[in-house]
MOPAC internal coordinates of N, CA, C and O (Angstrom, degrees):
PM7 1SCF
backbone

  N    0.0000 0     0.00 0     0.00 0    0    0    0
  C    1.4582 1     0.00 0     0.00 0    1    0    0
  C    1.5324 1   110.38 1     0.00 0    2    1    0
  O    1.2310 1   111.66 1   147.74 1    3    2    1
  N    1.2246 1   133.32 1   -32.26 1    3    2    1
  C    1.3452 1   153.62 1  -175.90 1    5    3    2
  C    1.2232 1    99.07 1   -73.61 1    6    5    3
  O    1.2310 1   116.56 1   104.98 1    7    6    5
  N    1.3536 1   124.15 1   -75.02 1    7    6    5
  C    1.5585 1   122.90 1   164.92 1    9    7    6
  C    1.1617 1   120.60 1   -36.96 1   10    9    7
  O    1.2310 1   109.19 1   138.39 1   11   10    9
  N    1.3638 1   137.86 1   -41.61 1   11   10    9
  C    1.3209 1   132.17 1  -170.23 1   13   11   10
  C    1.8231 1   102.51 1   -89.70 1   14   13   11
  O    1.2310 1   111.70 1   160.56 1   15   14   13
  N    1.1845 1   133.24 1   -19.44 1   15   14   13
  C    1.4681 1   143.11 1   173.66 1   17   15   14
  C    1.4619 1   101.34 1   -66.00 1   18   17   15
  O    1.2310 1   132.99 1   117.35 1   19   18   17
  N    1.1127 1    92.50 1   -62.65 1   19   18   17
  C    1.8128 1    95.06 1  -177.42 1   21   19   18
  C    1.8328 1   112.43 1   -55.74 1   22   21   19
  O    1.2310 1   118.27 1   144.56 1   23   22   21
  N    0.6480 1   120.90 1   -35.44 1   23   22   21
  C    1.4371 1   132.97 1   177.95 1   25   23   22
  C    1.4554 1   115.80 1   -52.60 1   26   25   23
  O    1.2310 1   131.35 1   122.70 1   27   26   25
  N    2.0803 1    95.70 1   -57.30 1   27   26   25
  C    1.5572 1   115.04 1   176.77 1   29   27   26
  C    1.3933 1   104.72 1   -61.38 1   30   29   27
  O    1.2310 1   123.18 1   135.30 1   31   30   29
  N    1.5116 1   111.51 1   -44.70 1   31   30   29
  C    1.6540 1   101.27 1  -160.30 1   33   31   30
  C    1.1576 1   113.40 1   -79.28 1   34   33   31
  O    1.2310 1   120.41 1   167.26 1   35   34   33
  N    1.6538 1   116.83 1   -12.74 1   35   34   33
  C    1.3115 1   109.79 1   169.37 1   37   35   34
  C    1.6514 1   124.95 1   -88.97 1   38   37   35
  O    1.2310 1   123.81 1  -176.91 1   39   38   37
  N    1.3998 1   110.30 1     3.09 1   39   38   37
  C    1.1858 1   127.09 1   158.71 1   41   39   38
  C    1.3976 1   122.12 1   -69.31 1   42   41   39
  O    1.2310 1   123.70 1   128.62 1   43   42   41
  N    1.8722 1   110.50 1   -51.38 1   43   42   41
  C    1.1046 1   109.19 1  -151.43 1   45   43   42
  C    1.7551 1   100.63 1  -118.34 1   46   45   43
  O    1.2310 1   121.88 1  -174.33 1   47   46   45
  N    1.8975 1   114.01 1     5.67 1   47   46   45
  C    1.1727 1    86.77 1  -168.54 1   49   47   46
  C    1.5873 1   103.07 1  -167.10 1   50   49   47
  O    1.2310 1   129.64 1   179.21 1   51   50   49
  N    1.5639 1    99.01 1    -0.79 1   51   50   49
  C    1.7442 1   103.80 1   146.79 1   53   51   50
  C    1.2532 1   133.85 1   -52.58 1   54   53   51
  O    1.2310 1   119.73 1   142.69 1   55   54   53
  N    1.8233 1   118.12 1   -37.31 1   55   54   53
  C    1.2651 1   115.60 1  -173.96 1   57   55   54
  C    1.3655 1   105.01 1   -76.50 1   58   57   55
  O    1.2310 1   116.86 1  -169.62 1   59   58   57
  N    1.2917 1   123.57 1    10.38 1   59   58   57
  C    1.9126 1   124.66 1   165.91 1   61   59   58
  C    1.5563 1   112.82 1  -101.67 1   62   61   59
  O    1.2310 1   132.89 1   114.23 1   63   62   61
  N    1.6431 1    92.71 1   -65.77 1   63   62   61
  C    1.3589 1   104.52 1  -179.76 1   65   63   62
  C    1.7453 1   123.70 1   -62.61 1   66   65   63
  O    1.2310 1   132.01 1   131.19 1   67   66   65
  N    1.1695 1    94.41 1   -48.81 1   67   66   65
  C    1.5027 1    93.28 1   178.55 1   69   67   66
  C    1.6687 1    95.81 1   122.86 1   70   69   67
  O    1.2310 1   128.33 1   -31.13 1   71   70   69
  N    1.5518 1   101.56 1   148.87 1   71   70   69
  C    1.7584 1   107.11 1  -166.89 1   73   71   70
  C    1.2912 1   103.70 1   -71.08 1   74   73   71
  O    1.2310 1   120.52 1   153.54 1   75   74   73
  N    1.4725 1   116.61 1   -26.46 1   75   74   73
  C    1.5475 1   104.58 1   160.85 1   77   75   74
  C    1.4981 1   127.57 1  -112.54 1   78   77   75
  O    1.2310 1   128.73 1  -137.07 1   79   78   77
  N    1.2294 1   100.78 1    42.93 1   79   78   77
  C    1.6601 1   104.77 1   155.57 1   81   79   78
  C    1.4745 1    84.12 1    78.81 1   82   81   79
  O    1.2310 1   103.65 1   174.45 1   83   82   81
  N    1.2212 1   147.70 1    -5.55 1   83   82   81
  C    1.6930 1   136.88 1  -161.68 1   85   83   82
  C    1.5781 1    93.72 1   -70.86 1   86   85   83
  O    1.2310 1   104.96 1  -176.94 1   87   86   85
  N    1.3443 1   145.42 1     3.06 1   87   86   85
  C    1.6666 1   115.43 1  -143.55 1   89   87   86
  C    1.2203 1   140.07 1    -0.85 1   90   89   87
  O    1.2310 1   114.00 1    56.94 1   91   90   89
  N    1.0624 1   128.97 1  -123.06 1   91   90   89
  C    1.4353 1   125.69 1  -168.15 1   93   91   90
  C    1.4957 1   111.25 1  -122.01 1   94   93   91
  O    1.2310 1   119.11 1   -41.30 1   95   94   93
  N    1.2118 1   119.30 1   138.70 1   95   94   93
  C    1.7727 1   128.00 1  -172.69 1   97   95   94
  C    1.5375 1    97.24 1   -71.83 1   98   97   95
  O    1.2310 1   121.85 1   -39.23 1   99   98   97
  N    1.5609 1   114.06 1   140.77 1   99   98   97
  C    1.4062 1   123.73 1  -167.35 1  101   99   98
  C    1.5586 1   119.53 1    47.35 1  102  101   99
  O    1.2310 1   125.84 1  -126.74 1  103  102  101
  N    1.3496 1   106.38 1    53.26 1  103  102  101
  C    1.6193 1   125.48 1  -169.33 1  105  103  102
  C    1.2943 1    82.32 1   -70.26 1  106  105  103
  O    1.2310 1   110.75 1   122.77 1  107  106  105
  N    1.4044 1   135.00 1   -57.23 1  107  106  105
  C    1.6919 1   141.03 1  -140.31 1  109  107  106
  C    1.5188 1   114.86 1   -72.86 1  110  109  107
  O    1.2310 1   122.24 1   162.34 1  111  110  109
  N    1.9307 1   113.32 1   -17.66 1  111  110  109
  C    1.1775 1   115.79 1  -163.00 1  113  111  110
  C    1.6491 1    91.53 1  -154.29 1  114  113  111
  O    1.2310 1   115.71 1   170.40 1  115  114  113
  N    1.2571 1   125.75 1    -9.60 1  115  114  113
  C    1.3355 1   118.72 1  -161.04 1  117  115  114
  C    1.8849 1   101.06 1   -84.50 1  118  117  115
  O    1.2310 1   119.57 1   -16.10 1  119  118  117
  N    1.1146 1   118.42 1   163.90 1  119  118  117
  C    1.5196 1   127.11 1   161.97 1  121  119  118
  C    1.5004 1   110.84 1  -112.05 1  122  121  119
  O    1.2310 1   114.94 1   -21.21 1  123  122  121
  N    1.2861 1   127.21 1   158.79 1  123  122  121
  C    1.6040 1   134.63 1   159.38 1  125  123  122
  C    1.6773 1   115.43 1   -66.21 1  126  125  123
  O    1.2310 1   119.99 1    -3.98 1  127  126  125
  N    1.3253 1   117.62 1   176.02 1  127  126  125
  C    1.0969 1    90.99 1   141.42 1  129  127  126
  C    1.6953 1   153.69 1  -109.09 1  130  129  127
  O    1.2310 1   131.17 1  -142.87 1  131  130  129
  N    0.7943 1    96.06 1    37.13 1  131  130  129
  C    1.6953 1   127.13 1   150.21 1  133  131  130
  C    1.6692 1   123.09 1   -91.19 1  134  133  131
  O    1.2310 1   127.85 1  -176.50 1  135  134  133
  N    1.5723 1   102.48 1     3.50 1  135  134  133
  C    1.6162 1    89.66 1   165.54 1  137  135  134
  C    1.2157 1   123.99 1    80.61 1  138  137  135
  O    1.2310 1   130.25 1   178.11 1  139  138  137
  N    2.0428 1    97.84 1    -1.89 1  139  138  137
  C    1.7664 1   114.29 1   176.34 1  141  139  138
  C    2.0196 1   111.02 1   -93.91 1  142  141  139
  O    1.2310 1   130.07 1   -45.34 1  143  142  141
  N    1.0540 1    98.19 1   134.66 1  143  142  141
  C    1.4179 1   105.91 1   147.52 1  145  143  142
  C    1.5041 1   124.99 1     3.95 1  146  145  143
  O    1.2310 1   108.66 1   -79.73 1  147  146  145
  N    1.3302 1   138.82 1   100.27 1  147  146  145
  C    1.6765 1   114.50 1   179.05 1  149  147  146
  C    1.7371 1    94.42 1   -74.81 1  150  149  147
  O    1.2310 1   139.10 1    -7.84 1  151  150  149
  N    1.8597 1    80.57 1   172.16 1  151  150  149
  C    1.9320 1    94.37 1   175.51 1  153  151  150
  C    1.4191 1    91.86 1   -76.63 1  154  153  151
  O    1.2310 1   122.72 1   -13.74 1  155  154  153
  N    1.7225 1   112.39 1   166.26 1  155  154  153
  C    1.1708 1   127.72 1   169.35 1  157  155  154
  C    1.3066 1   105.69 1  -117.28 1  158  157  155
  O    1.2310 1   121.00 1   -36.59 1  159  158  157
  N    1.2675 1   115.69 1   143.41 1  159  158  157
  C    1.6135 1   129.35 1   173.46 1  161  159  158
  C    1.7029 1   117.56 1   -29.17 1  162  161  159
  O    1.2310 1   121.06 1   -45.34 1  163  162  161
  N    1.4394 1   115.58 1   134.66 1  163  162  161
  C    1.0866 1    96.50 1   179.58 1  165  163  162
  C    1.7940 1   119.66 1  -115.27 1  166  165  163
  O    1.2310 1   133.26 1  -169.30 1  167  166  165
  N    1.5692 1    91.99 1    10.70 1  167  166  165
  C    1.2761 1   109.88 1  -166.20 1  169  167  166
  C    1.4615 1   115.14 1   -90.39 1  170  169  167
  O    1.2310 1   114.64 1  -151.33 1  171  170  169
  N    1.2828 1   127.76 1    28.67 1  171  170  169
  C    1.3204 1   128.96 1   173.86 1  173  171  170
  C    1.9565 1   111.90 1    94.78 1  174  173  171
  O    1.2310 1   130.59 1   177.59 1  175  174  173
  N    1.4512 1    97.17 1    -2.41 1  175  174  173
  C    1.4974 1    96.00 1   173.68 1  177  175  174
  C    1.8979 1   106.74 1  -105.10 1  178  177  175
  O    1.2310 1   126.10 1   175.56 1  179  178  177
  N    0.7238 1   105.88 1    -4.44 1  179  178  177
  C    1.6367 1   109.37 1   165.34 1  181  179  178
  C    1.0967 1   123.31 1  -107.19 1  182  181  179
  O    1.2310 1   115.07 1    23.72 1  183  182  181
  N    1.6926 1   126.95 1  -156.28 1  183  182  181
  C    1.4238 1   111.81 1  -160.01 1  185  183  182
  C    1.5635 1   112.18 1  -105.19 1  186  185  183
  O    1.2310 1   120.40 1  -166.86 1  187  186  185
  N    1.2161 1   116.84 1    13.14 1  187  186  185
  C    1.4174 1   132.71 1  -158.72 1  189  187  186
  C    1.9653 1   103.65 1   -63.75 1  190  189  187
  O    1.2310 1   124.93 1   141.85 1  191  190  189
  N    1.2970 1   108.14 1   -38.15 1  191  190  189
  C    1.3178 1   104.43 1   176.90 1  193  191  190
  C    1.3919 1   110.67 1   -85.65 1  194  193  191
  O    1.2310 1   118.05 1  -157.54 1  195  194  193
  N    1.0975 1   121.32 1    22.46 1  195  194  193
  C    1.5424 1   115.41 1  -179.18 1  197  195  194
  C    1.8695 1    91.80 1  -110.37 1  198  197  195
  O    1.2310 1   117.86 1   171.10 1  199  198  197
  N    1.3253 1   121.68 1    -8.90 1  199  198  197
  C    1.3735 1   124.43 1   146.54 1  201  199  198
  C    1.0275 1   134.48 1   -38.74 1  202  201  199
  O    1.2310 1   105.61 1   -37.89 1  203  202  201
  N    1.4780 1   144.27 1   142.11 1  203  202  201
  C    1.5874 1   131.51 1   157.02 1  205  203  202
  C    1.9590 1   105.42 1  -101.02 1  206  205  203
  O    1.2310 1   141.50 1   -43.15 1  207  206  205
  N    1.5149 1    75.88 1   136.85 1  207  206  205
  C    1.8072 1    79.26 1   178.88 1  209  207  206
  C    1.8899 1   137.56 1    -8.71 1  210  209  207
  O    1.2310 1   131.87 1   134.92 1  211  210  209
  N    1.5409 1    94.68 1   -45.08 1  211  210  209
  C    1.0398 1   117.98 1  -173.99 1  213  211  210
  C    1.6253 1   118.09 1   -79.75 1  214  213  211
  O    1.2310 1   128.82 1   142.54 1  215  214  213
  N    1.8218 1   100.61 1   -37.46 1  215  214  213
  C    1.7839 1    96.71 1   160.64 1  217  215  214
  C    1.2041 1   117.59 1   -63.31 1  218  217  215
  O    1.2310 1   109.36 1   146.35 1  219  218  217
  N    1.8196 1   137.54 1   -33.65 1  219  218  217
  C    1.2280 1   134.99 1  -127.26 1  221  219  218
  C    2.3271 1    73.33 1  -105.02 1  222  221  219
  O    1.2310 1   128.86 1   162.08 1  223  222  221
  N    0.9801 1   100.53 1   -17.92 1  223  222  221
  C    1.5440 1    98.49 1  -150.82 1  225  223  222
  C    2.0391 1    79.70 1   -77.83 1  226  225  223
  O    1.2310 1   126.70 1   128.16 1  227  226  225
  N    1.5477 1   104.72 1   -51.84 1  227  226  225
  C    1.6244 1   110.10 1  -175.72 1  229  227  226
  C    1.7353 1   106.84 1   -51.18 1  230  229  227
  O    1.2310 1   119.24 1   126.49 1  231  230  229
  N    1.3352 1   119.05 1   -53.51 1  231  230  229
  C    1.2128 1   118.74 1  -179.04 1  233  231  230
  C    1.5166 1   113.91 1   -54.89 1  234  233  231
  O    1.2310 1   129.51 1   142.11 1  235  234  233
  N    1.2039 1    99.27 1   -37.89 1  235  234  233
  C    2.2462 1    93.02 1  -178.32 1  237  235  234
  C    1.6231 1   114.29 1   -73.15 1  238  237  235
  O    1.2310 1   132.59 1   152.55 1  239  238  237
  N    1.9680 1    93.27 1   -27.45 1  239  238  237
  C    1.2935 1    88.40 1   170.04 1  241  239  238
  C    1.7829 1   128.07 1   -79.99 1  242  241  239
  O    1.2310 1   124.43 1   139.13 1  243  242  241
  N    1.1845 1   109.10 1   -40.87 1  243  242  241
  C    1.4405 1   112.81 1  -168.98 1  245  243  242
  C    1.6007 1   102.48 1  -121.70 1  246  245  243
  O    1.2310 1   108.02 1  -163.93 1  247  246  245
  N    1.1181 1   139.98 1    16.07 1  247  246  245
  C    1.4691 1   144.23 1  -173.24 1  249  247  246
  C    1.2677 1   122.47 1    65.22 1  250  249  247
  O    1.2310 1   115.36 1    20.78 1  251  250  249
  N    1.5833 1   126.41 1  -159.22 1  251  250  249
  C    1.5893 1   120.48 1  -160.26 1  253  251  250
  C    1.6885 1    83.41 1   -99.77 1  254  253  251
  O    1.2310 1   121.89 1   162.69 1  255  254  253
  N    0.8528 1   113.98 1   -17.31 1  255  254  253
  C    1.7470 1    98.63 1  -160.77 1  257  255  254
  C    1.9865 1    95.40 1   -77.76 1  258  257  255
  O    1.2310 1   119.82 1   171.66 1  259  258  257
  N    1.0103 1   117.95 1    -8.34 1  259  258  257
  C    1.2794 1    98.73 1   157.70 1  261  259  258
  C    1.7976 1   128.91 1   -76.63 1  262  261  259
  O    1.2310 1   124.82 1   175.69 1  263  262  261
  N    1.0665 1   108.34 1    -4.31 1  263  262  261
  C    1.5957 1   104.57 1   168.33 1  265  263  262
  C    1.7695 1    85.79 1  -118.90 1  266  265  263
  O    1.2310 1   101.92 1   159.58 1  267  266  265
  N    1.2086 1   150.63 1   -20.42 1  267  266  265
  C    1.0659 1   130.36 1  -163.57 1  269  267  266
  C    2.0328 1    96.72 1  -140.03 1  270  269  267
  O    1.2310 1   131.09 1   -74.30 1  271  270  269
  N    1.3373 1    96.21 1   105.70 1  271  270  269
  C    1.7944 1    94.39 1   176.48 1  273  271  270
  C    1.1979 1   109.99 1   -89.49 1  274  273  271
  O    1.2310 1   108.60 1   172.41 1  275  274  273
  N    1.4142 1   138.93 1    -7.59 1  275  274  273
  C    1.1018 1   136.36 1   158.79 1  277  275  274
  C    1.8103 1   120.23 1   -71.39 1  278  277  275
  O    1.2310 1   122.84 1   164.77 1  279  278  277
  N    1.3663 1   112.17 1   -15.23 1  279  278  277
  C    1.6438 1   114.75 1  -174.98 1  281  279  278
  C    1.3431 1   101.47 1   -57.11 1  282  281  279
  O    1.2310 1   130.35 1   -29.93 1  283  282  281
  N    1.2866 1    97.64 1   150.07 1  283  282  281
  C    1.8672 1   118.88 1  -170.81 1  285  283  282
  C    1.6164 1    78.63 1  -138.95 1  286  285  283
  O    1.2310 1   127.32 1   -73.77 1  287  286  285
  N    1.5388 1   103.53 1   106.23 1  287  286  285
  C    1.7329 1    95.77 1   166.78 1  289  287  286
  C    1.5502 1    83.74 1   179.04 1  290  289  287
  O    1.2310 1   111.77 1   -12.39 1  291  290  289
  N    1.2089 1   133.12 1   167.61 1  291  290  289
  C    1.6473 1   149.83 1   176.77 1  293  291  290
  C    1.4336 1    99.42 1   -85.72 1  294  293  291
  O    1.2310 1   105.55 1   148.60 1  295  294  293
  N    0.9628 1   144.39 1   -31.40 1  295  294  293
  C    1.4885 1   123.92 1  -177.78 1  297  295  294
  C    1.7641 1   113.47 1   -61.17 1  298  297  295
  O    1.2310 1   125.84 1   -91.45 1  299  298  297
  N    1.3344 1   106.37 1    88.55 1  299  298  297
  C    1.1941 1   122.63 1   173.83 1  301  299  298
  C    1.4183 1   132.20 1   -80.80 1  302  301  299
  O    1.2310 1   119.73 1   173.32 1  303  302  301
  N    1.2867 1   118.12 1    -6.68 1  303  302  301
  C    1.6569 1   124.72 1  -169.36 1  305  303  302
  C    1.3738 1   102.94 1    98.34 1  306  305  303
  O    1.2310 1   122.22 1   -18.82 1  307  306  305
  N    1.4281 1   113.36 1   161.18 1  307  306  305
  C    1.7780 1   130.02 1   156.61 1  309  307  306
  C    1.5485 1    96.73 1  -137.87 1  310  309  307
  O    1.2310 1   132.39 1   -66.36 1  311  310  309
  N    1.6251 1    93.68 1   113.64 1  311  310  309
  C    1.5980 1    87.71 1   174.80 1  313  311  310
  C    1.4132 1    99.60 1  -109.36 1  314  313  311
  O    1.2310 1   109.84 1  -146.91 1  315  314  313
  N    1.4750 1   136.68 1    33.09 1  315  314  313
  C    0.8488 1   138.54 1   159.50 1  317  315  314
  C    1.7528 1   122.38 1   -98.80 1  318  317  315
  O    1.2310 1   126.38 1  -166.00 1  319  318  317
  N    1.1273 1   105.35 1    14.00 1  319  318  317
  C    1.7686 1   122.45 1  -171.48 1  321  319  318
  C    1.9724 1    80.27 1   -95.02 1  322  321  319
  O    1.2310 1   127.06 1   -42.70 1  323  322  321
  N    1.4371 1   104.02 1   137.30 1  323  322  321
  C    1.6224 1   105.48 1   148.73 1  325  323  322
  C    1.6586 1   111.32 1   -69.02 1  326  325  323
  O    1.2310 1   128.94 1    -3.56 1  327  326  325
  N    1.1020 1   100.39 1   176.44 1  327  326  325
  C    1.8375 1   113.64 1  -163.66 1  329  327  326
  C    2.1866 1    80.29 1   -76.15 1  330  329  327
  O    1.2310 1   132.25 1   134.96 1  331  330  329
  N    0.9342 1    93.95 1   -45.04 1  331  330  329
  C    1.4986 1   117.32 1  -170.54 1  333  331  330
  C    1.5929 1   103.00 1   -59.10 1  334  333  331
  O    1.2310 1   118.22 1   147.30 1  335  334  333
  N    0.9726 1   121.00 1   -32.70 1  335  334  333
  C    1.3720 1   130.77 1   166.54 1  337  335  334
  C    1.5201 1   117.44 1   -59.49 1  338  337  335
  O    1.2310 1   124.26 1   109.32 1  339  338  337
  N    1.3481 1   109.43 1   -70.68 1  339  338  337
  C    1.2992 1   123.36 1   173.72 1  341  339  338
  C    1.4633 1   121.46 1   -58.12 1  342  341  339
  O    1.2310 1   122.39 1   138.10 1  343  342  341
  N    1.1346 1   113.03 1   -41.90 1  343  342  341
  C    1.7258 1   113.75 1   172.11 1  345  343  342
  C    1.7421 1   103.38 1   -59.74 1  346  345  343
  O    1.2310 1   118.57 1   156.11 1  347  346  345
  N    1.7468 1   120.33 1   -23.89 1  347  346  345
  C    1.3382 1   103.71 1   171.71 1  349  347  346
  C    1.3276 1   102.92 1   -93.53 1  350  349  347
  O    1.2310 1   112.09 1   168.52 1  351  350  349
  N    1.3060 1   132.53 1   -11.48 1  351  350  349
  C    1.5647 1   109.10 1   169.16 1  353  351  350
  C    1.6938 1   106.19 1   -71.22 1  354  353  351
  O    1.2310 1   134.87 1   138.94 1  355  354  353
  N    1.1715 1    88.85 1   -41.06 1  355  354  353
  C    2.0170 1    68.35 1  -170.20 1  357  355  354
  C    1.8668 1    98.40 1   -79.04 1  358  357  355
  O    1.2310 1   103.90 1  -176.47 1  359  358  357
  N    1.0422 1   147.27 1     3.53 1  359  358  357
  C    1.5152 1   133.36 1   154.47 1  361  359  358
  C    1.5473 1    97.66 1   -74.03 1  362  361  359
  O    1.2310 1   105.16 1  -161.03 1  363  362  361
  N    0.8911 1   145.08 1    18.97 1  363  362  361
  C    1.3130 1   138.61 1  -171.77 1  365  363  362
  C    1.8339 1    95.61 1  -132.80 1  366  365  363
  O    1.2310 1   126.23 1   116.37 1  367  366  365
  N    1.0237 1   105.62 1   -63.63 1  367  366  365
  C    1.6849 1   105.11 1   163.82 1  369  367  366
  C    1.5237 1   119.65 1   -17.54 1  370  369  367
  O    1.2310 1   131.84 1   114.55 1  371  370  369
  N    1.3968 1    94.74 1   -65.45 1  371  370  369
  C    1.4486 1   119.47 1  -150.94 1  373  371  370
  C    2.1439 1    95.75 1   -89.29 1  374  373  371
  O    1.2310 1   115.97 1   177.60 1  375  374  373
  N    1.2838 1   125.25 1    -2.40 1  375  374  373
  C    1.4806 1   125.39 1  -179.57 1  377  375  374
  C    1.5778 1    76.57 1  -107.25 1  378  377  375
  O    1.2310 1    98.05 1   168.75 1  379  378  377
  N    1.3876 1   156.84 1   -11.25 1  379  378  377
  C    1.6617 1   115.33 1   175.23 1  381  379  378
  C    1.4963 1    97.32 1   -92.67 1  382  381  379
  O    1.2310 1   120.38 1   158.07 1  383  382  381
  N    1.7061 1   116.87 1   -21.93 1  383  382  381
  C    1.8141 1   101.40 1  -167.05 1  385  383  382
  C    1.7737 1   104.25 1   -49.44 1  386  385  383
  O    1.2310 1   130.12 1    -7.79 1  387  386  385
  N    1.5395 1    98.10 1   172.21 1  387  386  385
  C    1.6229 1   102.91 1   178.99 1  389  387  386
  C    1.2058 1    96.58 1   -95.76 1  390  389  387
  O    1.2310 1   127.54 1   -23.08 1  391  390  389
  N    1.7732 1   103.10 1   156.92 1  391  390  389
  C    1.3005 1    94.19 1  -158.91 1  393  391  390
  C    1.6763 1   105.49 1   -87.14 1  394  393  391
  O    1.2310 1   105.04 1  -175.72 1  395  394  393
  N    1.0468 1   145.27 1     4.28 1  395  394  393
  C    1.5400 1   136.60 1   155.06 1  397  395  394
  C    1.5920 1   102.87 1   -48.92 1  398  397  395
  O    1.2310 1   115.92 1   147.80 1  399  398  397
  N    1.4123 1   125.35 1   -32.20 1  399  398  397
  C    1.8245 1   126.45 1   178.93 1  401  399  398
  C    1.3691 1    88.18 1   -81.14 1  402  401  399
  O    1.2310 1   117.85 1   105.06 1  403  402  401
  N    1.0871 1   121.70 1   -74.94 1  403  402  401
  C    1.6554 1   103.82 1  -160.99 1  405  403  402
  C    1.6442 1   117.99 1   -53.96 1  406  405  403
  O    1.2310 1   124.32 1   149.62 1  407  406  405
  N    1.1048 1   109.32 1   -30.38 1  407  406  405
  C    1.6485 1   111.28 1   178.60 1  409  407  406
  C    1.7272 1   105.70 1   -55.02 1  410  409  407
  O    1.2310 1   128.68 1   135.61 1  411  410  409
  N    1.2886 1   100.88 1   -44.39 1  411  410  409
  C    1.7669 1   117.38 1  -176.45 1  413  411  410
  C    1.7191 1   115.32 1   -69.37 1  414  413  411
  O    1.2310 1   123.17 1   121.89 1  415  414  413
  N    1.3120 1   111.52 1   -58.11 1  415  414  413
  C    1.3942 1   102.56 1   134.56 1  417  415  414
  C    1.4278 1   151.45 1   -14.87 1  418  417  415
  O    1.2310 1   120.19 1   132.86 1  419  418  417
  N    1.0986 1   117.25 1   -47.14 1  419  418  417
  C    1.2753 1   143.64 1  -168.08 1  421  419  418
  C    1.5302 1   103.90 1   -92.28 1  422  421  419
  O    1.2310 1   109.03 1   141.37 1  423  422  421
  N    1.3919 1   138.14 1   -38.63 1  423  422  421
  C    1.3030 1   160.31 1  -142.10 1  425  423  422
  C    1.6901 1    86.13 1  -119.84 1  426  425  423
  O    1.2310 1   112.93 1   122.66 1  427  426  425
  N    1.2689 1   130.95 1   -57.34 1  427  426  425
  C    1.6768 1   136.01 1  -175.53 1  429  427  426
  C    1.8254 1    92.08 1   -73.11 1  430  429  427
  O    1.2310 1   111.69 1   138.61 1  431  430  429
  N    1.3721 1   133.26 1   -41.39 1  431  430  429
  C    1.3448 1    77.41 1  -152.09 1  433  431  430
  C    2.0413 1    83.70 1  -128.25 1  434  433  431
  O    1.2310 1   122.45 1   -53.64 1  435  434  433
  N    1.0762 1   112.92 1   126.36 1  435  434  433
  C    1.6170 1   121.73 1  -152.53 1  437  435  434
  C    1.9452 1    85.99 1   -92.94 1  438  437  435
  O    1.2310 1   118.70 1   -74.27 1  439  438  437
  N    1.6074 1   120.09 1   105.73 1  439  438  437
  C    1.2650 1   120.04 1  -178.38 1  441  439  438
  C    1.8234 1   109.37 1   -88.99 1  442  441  439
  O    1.2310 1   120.10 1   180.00 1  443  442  441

């Protein structure tokens, strides 16, 4: 499942995030240039584990502007990922965090 996430996300979500999940420097305050949102890290140095499975799964599916209609940023959704897809991108997410994040993780969100 890990193998096949990594594959997807580098299909569907390196050319934002970055091949190693780093996103973009001054993700927290920075703009593109288009005036959008940068990506944020997905590798355990951003806020992604402060997610529960089920947001991170809504956001890949339908983007941030479903918890936030005011977001100005490109993360728009892929509703072309199977559900099955996305549960291996984020098992793939969640095998680069360090493991002091995943332990914390693990303790925050009771599956």
């Amino acid at each position: 499942m890990i193998s096949k996430g990594e594959t997807l996300y580098m299909s569907n979500c390196a050319s934002c995030h970055g091949s190693q999940l780093e996103g973009k420097k001054n993700w927290t305050s920075g703009k593109d240039e288009d005036g959008q949102s940068l990506p944020p890290p997905l590798n355990g140095e951003g806020h992604s584990w402060h997610h529960s499975p089920d947001q991170l799964f809504q956001i890949i599916r339908y983007g941030f502007k479903i918890y936030n209609p005011n977001y100005q940023g490109k993360m728009q959704g892929n509703e072309t990922l199977s559900d099955e897809d996305i549960w291996s991108i984020l098992e793939y997410m969640k095998s680069v965090w360090p493991k002091k994040i995943r332990d914390q993780y693990k303790s925050l969100v009771k599956h």
